[in-house]
C-alpha positions in Angstrom: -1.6 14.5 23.7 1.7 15.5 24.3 3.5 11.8 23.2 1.2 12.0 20.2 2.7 15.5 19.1 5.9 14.3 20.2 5.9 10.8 17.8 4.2 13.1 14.6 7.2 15.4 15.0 9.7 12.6 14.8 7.8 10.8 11.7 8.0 14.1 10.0 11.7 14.7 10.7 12.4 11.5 9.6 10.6 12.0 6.5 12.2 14.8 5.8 15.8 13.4 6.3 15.0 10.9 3.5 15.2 13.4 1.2 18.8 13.2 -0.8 18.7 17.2 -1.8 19.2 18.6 1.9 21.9 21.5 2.4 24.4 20.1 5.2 22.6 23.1 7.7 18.9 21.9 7.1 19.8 18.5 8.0 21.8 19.5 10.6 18.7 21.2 11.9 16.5 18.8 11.4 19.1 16.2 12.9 18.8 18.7 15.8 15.1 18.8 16.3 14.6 14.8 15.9 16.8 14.7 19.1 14.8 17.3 20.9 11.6 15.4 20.1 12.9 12.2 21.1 14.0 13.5 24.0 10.7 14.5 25.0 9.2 11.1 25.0 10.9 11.0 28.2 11.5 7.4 30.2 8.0 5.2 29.6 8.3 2.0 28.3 5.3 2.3 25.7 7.8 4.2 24.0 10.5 1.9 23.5 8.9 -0.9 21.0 7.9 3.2 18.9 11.9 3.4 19.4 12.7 -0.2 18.4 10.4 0.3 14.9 12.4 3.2 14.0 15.6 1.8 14.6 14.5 -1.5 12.5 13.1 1.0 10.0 16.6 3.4 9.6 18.1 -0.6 9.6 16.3 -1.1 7.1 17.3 1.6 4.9 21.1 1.8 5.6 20.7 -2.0 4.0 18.9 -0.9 0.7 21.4 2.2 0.7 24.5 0.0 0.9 23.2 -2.7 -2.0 22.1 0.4 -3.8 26.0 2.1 -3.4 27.6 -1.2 -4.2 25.4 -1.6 -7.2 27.0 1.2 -8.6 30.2 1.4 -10.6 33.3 2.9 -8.6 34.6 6.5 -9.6 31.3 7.3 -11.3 29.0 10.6 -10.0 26.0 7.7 -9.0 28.1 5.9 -6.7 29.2 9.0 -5.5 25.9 10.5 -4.6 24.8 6.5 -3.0 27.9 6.8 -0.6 27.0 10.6 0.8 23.4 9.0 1.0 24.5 5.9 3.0 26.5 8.0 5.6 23.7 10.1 6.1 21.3 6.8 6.4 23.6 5.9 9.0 24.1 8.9 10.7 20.6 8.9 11.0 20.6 5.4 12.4 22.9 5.9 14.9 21.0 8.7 16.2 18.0 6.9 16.5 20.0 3.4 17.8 22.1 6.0 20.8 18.0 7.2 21.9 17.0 3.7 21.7 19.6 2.5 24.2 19.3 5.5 26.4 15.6 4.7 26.5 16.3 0.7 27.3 19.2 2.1 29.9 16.7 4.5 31.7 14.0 1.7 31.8 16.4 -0.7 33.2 18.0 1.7 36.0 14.2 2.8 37.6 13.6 1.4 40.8 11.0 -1.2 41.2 
């Protein structure tokens, strides 16, 4: 039960880091509690292909956020608002890519 809780929590943080409006201190917080919940699923192996679709999935939308930016205009508000958006896509990413290869090291170092 306790994976199950763990894997809703992190859908619903990363749904809610999609959302462009977030104040700097609710993502930060939200950033925060991701962490914690991936941190919680701990060292088993089932949860490392859950890890790999996330990662693909944040992939995934740091490419659409970079075409979307570099759609834009330079200089104008639009492009402005796509780059803030693609640095949080990415910093997003990067936290899920770091748990990913924690997970893979900690599978990798247990004795056999």
């Amino acid at each position: 039960m306790h994976r199950y809780v763990a894997r809703a929590n992190v859908d619903h943080y990363l749904e809610i880091l999609k959302d462009t409006n977030l104040t700097t201190q609710r993502r930060s917080t939200t950033i925060a509690l991701l962490i914690a919940e991936l941190d919680k699923l701990g060292e088993d192996g089932e949860h490392l292909e859950f890890a790999e679709t996330k990662v693909a999935g944040s992939r995934q939308l740091v490419a659409q956020a970079a075409s979307r930016r570099d759609s834009l205009a330079l200089g104008t508000s639009e492009r402005e608002d796509a780059e803030r958006r693609l640095i949080h896509l990415e910093n997003v990413h990067t936290v899920l890519d770091d748990f990913c290869h924690r997970l893979r090291h900690r599978i990798g170092s247990r004795p056999a």
